[in-house]
C-alpha distance (Angstrom), angle and dihedral (degrees) to the residues before:
residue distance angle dihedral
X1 . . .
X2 3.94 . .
X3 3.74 119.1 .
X4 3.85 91.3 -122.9
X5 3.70 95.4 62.7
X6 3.80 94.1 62.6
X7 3.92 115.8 75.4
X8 2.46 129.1 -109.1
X9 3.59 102.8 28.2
X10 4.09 131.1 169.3
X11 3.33 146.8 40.4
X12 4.01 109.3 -37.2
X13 3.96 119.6 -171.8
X14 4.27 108.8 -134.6
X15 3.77 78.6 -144.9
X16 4.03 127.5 -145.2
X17 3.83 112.4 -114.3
X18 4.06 106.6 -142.9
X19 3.58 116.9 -143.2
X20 3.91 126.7 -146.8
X21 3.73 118.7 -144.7
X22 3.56 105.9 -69.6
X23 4.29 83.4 59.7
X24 4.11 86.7 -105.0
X25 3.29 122.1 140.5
X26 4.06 107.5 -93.6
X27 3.96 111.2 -147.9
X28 3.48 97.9 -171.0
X29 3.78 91.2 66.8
X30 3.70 90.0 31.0
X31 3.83 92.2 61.2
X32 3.70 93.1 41.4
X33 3.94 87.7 57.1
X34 3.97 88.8 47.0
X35 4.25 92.0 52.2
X36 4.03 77.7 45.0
X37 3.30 96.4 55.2
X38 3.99 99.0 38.7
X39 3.68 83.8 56.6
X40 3.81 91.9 57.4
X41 3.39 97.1 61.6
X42 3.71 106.3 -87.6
X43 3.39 120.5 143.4
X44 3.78 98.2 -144.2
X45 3.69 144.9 -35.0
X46 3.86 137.4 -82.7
X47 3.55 95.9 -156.5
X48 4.24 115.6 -178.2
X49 3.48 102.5 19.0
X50 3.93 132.1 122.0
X51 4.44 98.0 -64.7
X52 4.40 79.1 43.2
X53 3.02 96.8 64.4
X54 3.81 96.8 -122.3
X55 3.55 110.9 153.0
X56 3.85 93.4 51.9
X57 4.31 93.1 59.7
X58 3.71 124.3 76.8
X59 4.20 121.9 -108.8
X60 3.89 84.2 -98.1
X61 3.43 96.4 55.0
X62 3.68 93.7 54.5
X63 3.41 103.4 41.1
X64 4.01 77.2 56.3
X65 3.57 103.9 56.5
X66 3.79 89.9 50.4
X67 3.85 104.3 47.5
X68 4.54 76.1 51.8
X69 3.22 87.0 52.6
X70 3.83 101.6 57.7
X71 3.91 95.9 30.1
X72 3.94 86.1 61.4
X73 4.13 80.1 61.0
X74 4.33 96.3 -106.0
X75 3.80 96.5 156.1
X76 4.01 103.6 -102.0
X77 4.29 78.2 -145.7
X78 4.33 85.1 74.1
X79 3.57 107.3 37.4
X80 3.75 119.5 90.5
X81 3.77 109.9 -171.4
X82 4.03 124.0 -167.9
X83 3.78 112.0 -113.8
X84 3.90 96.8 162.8
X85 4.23 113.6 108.6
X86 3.89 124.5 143.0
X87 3.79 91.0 -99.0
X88 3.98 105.9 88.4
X89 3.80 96.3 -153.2
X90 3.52 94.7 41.6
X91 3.88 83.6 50.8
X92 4.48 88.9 49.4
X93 3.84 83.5 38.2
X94 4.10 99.4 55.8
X95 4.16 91.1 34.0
X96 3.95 89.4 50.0
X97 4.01 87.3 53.2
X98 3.57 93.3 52.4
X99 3.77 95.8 53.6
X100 3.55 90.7 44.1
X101 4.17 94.1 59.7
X102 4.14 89.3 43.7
X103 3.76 102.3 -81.1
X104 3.67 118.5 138.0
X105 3.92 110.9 167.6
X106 3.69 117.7 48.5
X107 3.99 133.6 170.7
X108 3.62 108.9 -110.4
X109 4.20 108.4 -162.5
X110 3.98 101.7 -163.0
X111 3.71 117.9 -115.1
X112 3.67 101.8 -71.6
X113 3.84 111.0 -176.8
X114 3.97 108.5 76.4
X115 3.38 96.6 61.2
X116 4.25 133.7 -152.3
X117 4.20 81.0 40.1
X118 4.07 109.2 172.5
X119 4.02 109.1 -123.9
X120 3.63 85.4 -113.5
X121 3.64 85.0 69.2
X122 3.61 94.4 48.3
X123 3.70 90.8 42.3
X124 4.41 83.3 62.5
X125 3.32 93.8 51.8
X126 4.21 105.5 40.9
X127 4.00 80.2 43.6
X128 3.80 101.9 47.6
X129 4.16 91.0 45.5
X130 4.24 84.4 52.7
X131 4.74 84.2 49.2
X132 3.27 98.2 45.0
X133 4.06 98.6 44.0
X134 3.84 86.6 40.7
X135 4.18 95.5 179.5
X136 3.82 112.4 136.0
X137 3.68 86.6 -149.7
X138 3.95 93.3 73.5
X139 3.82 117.6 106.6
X140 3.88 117.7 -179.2
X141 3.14 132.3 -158.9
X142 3.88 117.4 -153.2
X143 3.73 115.9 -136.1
X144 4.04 116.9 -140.5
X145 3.71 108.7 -164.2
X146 4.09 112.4 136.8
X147 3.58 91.2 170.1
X148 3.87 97.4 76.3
X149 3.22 93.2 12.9
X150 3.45 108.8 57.5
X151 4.58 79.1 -160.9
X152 3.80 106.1 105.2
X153 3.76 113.4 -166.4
X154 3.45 110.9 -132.9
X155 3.88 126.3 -142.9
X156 4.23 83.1 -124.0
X157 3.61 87.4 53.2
X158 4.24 90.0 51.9
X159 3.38 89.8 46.3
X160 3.71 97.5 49.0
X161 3.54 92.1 48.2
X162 4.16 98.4 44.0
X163 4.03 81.4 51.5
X164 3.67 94.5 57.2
X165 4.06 101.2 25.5
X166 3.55 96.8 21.0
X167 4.21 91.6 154.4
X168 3.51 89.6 41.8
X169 4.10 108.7 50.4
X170 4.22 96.7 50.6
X171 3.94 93.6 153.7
X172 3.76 160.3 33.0
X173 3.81 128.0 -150.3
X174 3.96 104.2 -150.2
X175 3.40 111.8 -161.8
X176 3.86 95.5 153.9
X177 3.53 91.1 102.7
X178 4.02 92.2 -134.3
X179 3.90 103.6 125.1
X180 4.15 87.6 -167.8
X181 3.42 86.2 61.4
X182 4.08 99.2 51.5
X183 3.98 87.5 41.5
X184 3.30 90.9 61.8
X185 3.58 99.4 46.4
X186 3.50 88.3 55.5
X187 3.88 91.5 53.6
X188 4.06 91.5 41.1
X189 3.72 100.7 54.3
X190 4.31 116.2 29.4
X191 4.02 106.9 -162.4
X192 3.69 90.9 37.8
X193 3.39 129.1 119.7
X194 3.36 122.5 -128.0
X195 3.68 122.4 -178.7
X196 4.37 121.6 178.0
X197 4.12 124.6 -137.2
X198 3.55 90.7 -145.9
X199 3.46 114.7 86.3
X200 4.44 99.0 -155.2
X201 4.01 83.0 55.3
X202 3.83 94.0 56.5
X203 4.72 87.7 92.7
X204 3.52 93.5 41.4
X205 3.59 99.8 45.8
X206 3.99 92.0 49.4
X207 3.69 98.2 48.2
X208 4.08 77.9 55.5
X209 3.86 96.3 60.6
X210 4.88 88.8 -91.2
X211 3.77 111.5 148.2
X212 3.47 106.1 -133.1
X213 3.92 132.4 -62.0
X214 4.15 134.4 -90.2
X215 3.53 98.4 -157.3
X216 3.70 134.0 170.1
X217 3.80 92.9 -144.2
X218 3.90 95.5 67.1
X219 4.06 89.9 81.7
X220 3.52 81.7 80.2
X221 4.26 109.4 26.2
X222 3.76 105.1 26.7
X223 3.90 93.1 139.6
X224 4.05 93.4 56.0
X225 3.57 91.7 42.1
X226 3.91 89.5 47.1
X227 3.44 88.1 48.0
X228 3.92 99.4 53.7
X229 4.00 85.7 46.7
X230 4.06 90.2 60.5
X231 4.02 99.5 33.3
X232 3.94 97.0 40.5
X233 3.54 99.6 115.7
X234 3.94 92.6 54.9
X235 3.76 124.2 102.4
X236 3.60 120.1 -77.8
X237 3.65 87.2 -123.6
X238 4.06 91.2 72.1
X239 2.91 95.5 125.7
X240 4.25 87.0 -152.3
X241 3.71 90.4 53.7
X242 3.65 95.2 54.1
X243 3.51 94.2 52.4
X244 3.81 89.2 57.2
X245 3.60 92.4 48.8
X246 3.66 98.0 54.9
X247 3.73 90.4 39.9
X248 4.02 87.1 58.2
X249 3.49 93.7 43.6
X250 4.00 92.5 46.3
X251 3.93 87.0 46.4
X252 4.16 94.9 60.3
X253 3.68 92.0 42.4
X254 3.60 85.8 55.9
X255 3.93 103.0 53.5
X256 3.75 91.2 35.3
X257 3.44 100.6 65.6
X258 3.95 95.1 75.9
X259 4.44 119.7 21.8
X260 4.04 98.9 -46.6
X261 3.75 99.0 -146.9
X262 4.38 83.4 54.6
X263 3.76 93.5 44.4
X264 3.65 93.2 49.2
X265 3.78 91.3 53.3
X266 3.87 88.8 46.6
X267 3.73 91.0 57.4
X268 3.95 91.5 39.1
X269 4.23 92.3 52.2
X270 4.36 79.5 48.9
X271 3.68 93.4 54.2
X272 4.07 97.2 41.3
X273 3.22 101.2 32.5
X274 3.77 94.8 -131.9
X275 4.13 109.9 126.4
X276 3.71 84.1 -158.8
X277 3.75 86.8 74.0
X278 3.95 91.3 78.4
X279 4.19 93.9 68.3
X280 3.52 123.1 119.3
X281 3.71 122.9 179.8
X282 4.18 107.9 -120.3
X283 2.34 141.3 -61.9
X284 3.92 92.5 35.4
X285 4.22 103.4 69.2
X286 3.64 130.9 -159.1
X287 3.50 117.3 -100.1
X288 3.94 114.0 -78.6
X289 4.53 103.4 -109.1
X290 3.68 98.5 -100.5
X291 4.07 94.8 50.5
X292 4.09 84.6 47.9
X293 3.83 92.6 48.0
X294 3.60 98.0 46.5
X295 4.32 84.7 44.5
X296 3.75 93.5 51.0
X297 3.73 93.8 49.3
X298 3.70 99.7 49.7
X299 4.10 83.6 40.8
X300 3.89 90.4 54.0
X301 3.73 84.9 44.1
X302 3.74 93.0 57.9
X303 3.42 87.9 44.9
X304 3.49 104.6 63.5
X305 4.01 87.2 47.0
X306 3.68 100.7 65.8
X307 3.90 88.0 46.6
């Protein structure tokens, strides 16, 4: 099955959110970063997940930073907004909103806060969000990450759902890092969309059949990870291709040595120019000054080699 029939498909930034002063989200930067993005090579934007942020800002201030996202003209068609918290109406109340400004797809984390849940539980709540919306135009995309989570989705749970829903769940965000596990999603399910967290997994997992990635790293290497996505089939003796590789790889080592989400911002604030760059709304913190020196260096380092 071609890579372009799943949806969604591509390379999808889990963008930064930038906050102003008062630690709110700031849309004007926020929609600069978007267009900055875009222009990189992404395909669209994973706005309000896990690297935005989302689960630390109220329902108003997300339902904010999307509607400023499509006023400043970002095609509702690429963005792909979180609407999953542990509060079902919230959850019906933030994926409503996103259908109503253009948005189609969203990523749906499962309700995460009661924890050793049975999938038949999960099953209620995924199925009475799709009833009570009742549009035909929604697509979700499920959202597999244990590690905050503590919510696996299962592949009985995928199944379940694709047999009831099957034109509304297209897709899984795995950000579990377990490559067996995406493989054989892949395998399981033909016509669904499977997109990795991880950006050094994004080649392997489409030469197995994966969709694309939603990765945090791509606020900083969009245009490798872009470039994997459209040269994936060639040899891995292009010599082009494995420059992007090891520049992806070489790019997650980098921000995972100290808090990700804090690193990225670092590197962000060094590109722009704009200190503000390095907030994070609490409890998350910005990195303490000699983790951010040491980052910036080895970032301007890498830098300069993939001039």
């Amino acid at each position: 099955m071609s890579t372009s029939s799943l949806h969604p498909h591509g390379v999808f930034s889990a963008a930064l959110t930038p906050l102003d002063a008062e630690l709110a989200p700031d849309h004007a930067r926020f929609v600069a970063h978007c267009r900055y993005l875009l222009d990189e090579g992404c395909d669209g934007i994973a706005l309000l997940g896990t690297t935005g942020e989302a689960n630390s800002f109220s329902a108003a201030e997300r339902l904010a930073l999307l509607e400023a996202a499509v006023a400043a003209g970002i095609a509702p068609q690429r963005l792909l907004p979180g609407t999953g918290v542990a509060a079902l109406t919230e959850t019906i109340a933030l994926t409503r909103h996103a259908l109503s400004v253009g948005v189609d797809t969203v990523v749906m984390l499962p309700p995460f806060y009661y924890k050793g849940v049975s999938d038949d539980g999960i099953y209620a709540s995924y199925s009475e969000v799709v009833q009570r919306i009742g549009d035909a135009r929604l697509k979700v995309v499920l959202y597999h990450i244990p590690q905050m989570s503590a919510q696996p989705i299962s592949h009985a749970l995928i199944e379940r759902l694709r047999k009831t829903y099957p034109a509304i769940f297209t897709g899984i965000k795995d950000s579990s890092g377990d490559f067996a596990n995406m493989t054989a999603m892949v395998e399981r399910f033909p016509g669904f969309s499977v997109l990795v967290g991880a950006d050094p997994l994004l080649l392997p997992l489409l030469r197995k059949g994966g969709a694309g990635c939603i990765t945090a790293t791509s606020n900083l290497i969009a245009r490798d990870l872009a470039y994997v996505y459209k040269h994936f089939r060639d040899s891995d003796d292009d010599a082009a291709l494995k420059a992007a590789q090891a520049r992806i790889v070489k790019a997650r080592e980098l921000v995972s040595r100290f808090p990700q989400m804090a690193s990225l911002k670092a590197i962000v604030a060094e590109r722009t120019g704009h200190a503000g760059w390095q907030r994070l709304r609490p409890p998350l913190e910005s990195l303490p000054l000699a983790q951010a020196k040491e980052l910036l260096a080895d970032a301007a380092a890498f830098a300069a080699a993939t001039v």
